[in-house]
C-alpha positions in Angstrom: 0.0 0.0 0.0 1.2 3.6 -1.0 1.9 6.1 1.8 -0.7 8.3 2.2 0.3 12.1 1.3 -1.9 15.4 1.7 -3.0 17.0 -1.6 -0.7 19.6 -1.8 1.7 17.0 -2.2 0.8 16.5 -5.6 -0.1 18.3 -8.7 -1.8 15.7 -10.6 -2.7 11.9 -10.5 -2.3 9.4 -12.6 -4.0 6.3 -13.0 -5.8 3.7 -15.5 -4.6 6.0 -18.8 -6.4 9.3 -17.1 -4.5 12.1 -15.1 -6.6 14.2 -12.7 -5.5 17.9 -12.8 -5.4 19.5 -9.1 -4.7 23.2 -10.2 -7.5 23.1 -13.1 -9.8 20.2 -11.2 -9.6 18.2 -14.7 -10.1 14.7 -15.5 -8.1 14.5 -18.8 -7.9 11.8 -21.3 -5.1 13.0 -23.0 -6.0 17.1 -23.4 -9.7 15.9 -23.6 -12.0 16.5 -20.4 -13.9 13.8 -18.9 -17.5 14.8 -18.1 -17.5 15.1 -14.3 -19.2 17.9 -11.7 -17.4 19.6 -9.4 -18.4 17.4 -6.8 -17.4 14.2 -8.4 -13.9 15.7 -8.9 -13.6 16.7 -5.7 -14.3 13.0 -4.2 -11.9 11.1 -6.9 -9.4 13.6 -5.5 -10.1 12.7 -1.6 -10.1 9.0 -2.9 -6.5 9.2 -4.9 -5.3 10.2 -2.2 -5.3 7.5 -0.2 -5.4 4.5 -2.6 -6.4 0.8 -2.0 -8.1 2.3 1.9 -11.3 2.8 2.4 -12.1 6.5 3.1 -15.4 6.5 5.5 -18.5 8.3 4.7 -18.1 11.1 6.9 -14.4 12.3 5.9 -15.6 12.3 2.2 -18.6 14.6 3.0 -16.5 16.6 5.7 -13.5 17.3 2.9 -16.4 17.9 -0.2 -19.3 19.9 1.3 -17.4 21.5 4.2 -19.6 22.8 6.8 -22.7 21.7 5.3 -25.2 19.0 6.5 -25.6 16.4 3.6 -27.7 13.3 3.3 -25.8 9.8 1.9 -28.1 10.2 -1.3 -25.4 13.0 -2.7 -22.8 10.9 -2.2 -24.0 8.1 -4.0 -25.2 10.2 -6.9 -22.0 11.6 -7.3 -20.2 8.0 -6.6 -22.2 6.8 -9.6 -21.0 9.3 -12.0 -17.4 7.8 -11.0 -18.0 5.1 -11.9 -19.7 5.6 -15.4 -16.7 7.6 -16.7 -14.4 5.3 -14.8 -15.7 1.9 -16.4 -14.4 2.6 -19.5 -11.2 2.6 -18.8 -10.7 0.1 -15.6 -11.0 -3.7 -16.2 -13.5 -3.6 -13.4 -15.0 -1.5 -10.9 -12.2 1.0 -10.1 -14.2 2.3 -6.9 -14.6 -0.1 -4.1 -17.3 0.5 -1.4 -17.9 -1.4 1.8 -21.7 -1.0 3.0 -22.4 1.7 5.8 -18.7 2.8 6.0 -16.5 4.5 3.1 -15.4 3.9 -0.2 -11.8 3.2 -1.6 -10.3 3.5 -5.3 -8.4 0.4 -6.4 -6.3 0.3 -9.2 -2.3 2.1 -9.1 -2.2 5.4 -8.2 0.8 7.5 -9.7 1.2 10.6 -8.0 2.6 13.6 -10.5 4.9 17.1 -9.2 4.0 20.1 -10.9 7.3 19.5 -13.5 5.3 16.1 -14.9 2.0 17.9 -15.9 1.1 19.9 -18.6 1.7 23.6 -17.6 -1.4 25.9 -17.2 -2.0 27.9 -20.9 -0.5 31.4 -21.1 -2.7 34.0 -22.1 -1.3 35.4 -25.7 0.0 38.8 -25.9 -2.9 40.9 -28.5 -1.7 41.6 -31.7 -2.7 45.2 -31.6 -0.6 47.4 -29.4 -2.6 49.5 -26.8 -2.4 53.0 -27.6 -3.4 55.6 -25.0 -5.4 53.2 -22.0 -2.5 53.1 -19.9 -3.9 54.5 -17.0 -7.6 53.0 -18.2 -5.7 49.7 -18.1 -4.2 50.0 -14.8 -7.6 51.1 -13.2 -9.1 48.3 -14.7 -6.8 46.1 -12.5 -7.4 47.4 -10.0 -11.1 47.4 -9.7 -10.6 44.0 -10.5 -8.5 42.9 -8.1 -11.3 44.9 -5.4 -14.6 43.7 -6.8 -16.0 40.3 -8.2 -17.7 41.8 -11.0 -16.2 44.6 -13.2 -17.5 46.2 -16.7 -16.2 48.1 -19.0 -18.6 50.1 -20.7 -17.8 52.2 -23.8 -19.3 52.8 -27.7 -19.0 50.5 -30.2 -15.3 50.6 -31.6 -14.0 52.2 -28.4 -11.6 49.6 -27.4 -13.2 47.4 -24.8 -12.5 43.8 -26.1 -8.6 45.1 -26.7 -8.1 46.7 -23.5 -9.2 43.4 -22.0 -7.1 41.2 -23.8 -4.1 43.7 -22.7 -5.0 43.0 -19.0 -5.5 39.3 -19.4 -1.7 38.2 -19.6 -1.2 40.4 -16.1 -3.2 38.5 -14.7 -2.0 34.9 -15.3 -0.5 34.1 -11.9 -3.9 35.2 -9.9 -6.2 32.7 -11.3 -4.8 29.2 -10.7 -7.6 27.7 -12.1 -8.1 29.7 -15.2 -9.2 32.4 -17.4 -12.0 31.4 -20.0 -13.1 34.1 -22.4 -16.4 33.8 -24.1 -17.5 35.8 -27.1 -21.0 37.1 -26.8 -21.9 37.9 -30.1 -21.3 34.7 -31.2 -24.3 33.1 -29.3 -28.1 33.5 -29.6 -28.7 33.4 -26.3 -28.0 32.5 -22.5 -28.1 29.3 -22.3 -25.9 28.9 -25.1 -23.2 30.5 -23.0 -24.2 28.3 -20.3 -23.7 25.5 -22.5 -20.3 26.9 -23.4 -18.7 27.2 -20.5 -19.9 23.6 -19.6 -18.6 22.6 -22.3 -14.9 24.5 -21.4 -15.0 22.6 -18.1 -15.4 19.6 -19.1 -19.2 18.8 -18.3 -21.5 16.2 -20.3 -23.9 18.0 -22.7 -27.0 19.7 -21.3 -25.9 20.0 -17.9 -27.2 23.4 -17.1 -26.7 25.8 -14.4 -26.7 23.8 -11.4 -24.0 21.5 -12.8 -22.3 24.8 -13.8 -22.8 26.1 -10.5 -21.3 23.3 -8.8 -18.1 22.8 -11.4 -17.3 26.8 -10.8 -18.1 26.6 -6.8 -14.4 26.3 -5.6 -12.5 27.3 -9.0 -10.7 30.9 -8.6 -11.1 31.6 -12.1 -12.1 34.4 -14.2 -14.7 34.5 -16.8 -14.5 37.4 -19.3 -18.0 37.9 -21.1 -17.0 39.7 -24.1 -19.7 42.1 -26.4 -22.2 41.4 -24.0 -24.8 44.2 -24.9 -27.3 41.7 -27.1 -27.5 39.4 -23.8 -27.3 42.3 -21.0 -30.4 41.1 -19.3 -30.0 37.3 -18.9 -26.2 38.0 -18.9 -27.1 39.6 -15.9 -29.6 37.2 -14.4 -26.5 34.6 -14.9 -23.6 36.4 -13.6 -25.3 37.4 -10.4 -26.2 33.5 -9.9 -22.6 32.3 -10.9 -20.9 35.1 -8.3 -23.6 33.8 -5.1 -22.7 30.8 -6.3 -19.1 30.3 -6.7 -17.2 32.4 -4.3 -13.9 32.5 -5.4 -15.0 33.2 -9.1 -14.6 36.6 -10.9 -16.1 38.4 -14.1 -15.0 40.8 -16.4 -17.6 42.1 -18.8 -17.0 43.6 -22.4 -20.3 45.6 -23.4 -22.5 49.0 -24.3 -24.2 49.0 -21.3 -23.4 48.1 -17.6 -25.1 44.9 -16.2 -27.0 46.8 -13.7 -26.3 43.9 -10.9 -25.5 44.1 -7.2 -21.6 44.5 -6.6 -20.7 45.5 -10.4 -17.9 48.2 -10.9 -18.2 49.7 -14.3 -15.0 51.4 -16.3 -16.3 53.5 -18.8 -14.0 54.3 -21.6 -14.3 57.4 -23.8 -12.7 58.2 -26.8 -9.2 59.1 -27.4 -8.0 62.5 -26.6 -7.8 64.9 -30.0 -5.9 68.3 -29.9 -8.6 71.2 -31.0 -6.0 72.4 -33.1 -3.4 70.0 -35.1 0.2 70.1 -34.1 3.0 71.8 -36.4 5.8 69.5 -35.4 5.7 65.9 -35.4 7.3 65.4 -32.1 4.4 67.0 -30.5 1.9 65.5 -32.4 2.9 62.2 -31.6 2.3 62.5 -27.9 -1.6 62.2 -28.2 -2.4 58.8 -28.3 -5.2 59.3 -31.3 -2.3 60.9 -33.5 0.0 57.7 -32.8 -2.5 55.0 -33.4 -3.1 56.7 -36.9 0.6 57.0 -37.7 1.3 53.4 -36.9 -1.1 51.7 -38.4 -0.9 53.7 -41.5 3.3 53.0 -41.2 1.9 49.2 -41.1 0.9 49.0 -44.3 3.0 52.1 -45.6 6.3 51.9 -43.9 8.2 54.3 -45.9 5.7 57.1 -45.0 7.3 60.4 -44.0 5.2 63.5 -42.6 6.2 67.1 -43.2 4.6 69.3 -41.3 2.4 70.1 -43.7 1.1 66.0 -43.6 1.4 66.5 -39.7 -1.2 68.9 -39.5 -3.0 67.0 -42.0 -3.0 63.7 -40.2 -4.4 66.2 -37.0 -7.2 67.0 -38.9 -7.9 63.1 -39.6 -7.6 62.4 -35.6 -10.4 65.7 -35.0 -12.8 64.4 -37.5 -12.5 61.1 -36.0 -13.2 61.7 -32.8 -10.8 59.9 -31.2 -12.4 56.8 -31.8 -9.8 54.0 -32.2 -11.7 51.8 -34.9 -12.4 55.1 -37.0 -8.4 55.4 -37.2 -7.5 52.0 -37.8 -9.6 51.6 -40.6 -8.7 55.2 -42.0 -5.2 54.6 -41.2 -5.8 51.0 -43.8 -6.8 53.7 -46.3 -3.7 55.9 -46.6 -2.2 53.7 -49.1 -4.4 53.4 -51.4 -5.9 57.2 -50.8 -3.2 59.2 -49.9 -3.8 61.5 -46.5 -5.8 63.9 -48.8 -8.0 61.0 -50.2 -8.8 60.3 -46.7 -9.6 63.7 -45.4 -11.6 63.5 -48.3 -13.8 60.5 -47.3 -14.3 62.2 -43.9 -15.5 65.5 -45.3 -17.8 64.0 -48.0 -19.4 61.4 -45.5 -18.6 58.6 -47.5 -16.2 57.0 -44.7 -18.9 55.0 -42.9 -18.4 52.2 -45.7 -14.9 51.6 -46.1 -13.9 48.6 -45.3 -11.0 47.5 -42.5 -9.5 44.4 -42.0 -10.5 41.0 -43.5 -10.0 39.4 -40.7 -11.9 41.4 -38.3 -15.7 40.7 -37.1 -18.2 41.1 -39.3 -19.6 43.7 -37.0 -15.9 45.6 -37.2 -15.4 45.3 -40.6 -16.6 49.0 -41.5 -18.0 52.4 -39.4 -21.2 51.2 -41.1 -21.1 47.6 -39.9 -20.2 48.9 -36.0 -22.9 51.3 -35.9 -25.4 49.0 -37.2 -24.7 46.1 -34.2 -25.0 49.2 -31.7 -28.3 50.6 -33.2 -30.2 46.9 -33.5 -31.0 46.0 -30.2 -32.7 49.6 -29.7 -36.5 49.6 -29.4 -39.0 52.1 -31.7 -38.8 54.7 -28.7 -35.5 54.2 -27.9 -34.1 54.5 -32.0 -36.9 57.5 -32.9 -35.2 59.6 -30.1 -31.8 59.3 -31.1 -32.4 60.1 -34.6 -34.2 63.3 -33.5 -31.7 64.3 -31.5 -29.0 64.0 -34.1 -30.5 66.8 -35.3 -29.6 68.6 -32.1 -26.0 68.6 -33.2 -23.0 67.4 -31.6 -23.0 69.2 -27.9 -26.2 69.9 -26.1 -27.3 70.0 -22.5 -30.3 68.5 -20.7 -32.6 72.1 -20.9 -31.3 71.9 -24.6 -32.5 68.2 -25.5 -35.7 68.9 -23.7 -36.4 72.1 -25.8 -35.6 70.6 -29.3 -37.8 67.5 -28.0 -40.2 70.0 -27.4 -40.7 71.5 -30.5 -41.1 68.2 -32.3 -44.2 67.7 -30.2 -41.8 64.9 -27.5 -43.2 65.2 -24.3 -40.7 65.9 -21.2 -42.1 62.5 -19.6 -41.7 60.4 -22.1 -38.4 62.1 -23.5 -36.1 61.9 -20.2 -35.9 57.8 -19.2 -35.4 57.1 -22.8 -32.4 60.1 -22.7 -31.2 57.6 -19.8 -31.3 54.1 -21.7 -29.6 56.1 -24.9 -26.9 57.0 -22.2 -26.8 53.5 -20.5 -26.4 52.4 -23.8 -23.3 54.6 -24.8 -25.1 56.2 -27.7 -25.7 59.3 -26.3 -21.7 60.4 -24.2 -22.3 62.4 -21.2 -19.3 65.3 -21.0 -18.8 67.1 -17.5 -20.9 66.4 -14.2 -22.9 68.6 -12.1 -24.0 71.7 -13.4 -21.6 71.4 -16.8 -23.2 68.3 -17.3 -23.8 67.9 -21.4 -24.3 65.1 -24.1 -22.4 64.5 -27.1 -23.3 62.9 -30.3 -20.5 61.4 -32.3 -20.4 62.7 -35.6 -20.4 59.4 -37.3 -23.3 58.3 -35.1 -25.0 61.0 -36.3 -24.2 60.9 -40.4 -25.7 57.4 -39.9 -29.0 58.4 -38.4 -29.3 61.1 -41.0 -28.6 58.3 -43.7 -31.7 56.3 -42.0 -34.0 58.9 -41.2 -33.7 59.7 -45.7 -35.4 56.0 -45.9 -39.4 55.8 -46.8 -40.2 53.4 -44.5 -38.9 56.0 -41.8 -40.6 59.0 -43.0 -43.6 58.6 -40.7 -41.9 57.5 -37.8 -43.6 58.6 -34.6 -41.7 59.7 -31.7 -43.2 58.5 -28.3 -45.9 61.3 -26.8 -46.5 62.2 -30.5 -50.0 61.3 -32.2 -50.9 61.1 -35.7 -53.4 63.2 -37.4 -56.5 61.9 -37.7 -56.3 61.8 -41.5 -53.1 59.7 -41.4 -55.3 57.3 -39.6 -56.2 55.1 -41.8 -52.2 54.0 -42.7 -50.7 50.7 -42.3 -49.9 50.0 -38.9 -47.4 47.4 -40.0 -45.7 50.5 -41.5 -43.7 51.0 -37.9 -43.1 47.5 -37.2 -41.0 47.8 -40.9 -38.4 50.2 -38.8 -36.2 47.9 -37.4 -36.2 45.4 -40.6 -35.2 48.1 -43.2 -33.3 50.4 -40.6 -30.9 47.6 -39.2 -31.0 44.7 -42.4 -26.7 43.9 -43.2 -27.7 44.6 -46.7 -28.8 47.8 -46.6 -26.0 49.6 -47.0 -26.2 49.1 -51.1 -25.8 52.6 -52.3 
């Protein structure tokens, strides 16, 4: 009989073909999971420990529900998963149980250090360099390093998903177990990304949240929900379950909007700083951020590009009429090759730039201003989507009295007008500049262009605003008319000009 050794002893077990992973609480058949819960793991781990002796009932549930009061039932449910994975690959019953007093595991038991096992996965360093977020980057750390739950909340093409995947590789060495990163906009709906992560950690097929639940309970991993805006309310309804139930997990959200749940800290990221006026000397210029990003990427694909200053006040005027939005200059930057910098001031100033096209292998949603703006606008209800194209008439900068007054005019009532201000703000559509009594909005410009572009359809001619009424002798049109808003205002194909 082996010598019995505590867990921290060992890394991993081996036995019967299969190694059981400590740090990642994995059964692996080769680099495949075995579909086990949490639970189960957590008694084949009590039970390598001490092979060929029988481990009595009580120390099993003492060492796997600590503190709690279980009946025998859980134990034997759990004890029978075991053994259905463990059949197939033990010439007969691998777990041995003596009636009324314990269970033991009997076949050999090789115990593995740290140096035997495959080492956790690195996080890979992002492509893209991070221009300008250093201090966003390390307050994001730090919030996450003091809350369970953190967001980071911007406009579309702002920089969210990047500026996670920049903090991910920091944080390798604080979650033993794990980082798993889950794309959002790839999934149709919650229990897809329950169904994912199940999948990640190993669980059989249709296990659901309580099996999730249980496989994340005493894991100190972090789970990055990434472009979470088209699932913010069951995202929510999920991560608020997952955090009560899993103590030692953590989540970092990519999204729009905030989750809105108990305990979130939300990082809201604005655009990159743009001088007012461009720069004369290149030196100067490239100390704002927005003026780097441009240069580099268009040095990318152009690397014999030299800037007078004539170019480098040019190249400021780019970075103003881009707003300092970081997906705006990468994919203008692409253009400087092709268009020269006076091609692609041009673009900007005929209002044209919404459709050119960025990198092939970006998401569909990222391939083109056009194709960003459209993800951010589809999720937005009639009220939400009439409002914001009214006030893009407003201009760029207005304040509250100012919204409410142009409202006004268009026949908006003040009641109806100010929670739907809110969700467009919530929903980083509308960008709130100042706080107390220099409190303002600001409209992107591009954001704007793009309602302009929609409000020019016929199908949105007679688009309502909520409080408004239509005239009696309009009465008798199609009331299908307004359901046609969202198919012809947010259809992929639209864009056919």
């Amino acid at each position: 009989m082996q010598e019995p050794k505590s867990l921290e002893d060992a890394s991993a077990f081996r036995f019967c073909g299969l190694v059981l992973d400590v740090r990642r609480r994995l059964l692996l058949d080769g680099e495949r999971p075995l579909p086990l819960s949490g639970r189960a793991l957590d008694i084949l781990r009590v039970l390598l420990e001490h092979p060929g002796e029988l481990v009595d009932k009580q120390t099993l549930m003492a060492r796997v529900w600590p503190g709690s009061v279980v009946e025998d039932i859980n134990l034997r449910v759990h004890i029978s998963a075991l053994r259905r994975v463990l059949r197939g690959y033990s010439a007969g019953d691998p777990i041995l149980s003596v009636r009324q007093r314990g269970y033991g595991f009997a076949p050999a038991v090789e115990r593995l250090g740290e140096g035997d096992v495959m080492p956790l996965a690195e996080t890979p360093q992002p492509l893209t360099p991070l221009e300008g977020r250093a201090s966003s980057l390390g307050e994001l750390r730090r919030l996450l390093a003091q809350h369970r739950l953190v967001s980071v909340v911007g406009p579309g093409g702002i920089g969210k998903t990047l500026l996670a995947q920049h903090l991910l590789p920091l944080l390798a060495e604080s979650f033993v177990d794990g980082v798993q990163v889950v794309d959002l906009a790839a999934l149709g709906n919650v229990m897809g990304l329950v169904e994912r992560l199940a999948r990640e950690l190993g669980l059989a097929a249709g296990s659901g949240l309580p099996a999730l639940q249980e496989a994340l309970a005493s894991r100190r991993m972090l789970v990055v929900l990434d472009n979470a805006e088209r699932l913010v309310e069951p995202c929510a309804w999920l991560v608020e379950r997952l955090l009560l139930g899993c103590p030692a997990l953590k989540v970092l959200v990519t999204s729009r909007e905030a989750l809105r749940v108990e305990g979130e800290a939300v990082l809201r990221l604005a655009p990159l700083a743009v001088a007012a006026q461009p720069a004369r000397r290149l030196r100067e210029a490239m100390r704002e951020p927005a003026f780097r990003l441009f240069v580099r990427r268009a040095r990318a694909r152009l690397p014999g590009l030299q800037l007078p200053p004539s170019d480098v006040q040019l190249v400021g005027e780019i970075c103003r009429r881009s707003e300092g939005v970081p997906l705006a200059l990468e994919i203008l930057a692409e253009q400087v090759a092709a268009q020269g910098l006076n091609g692609v001031l041009a673009q900007l100033e005929g209002g044209y730039y919404l459709s050119v096209q960025g990198r092939r292998t970006a998401a569909q949603r990222q391939r083109s201003l056009a194709a960003m703006l459209d993800w951010s606008l589809h999720s937005l209800s009639e009220s939400e989507f009439a409002v914001l194209a009214t006030l893009a008439e407003a201009g760029e900068r207005f304040s509250r009295a100012d919204a409410l007054a142009f409202a006004a005019q268009r026949g908006l009532e003040e009641a109806h007008f100010t929670p739907l201000l809110g969700q467009l703000v919530e929903k980083s559509l509308i960008l709130v500049e100042g706080s107390g009594t220099t409190l303002g909005y600001r409209l992107l410009a591009m954001l704007r262009l793009h309602l302009r572009q929609f409000r020019q359809q016929p199908s949105l001619q007679g688009l309502l605003l909520p409080g408004q009424w239509r005239q009696p002798e309009a009465a008798g049109e199609d009331s299908a008319q307004m359901r046609l808003i969202e198919e012809t205002a947010f259809q992929g194909d639209r864009r056919q000009r």
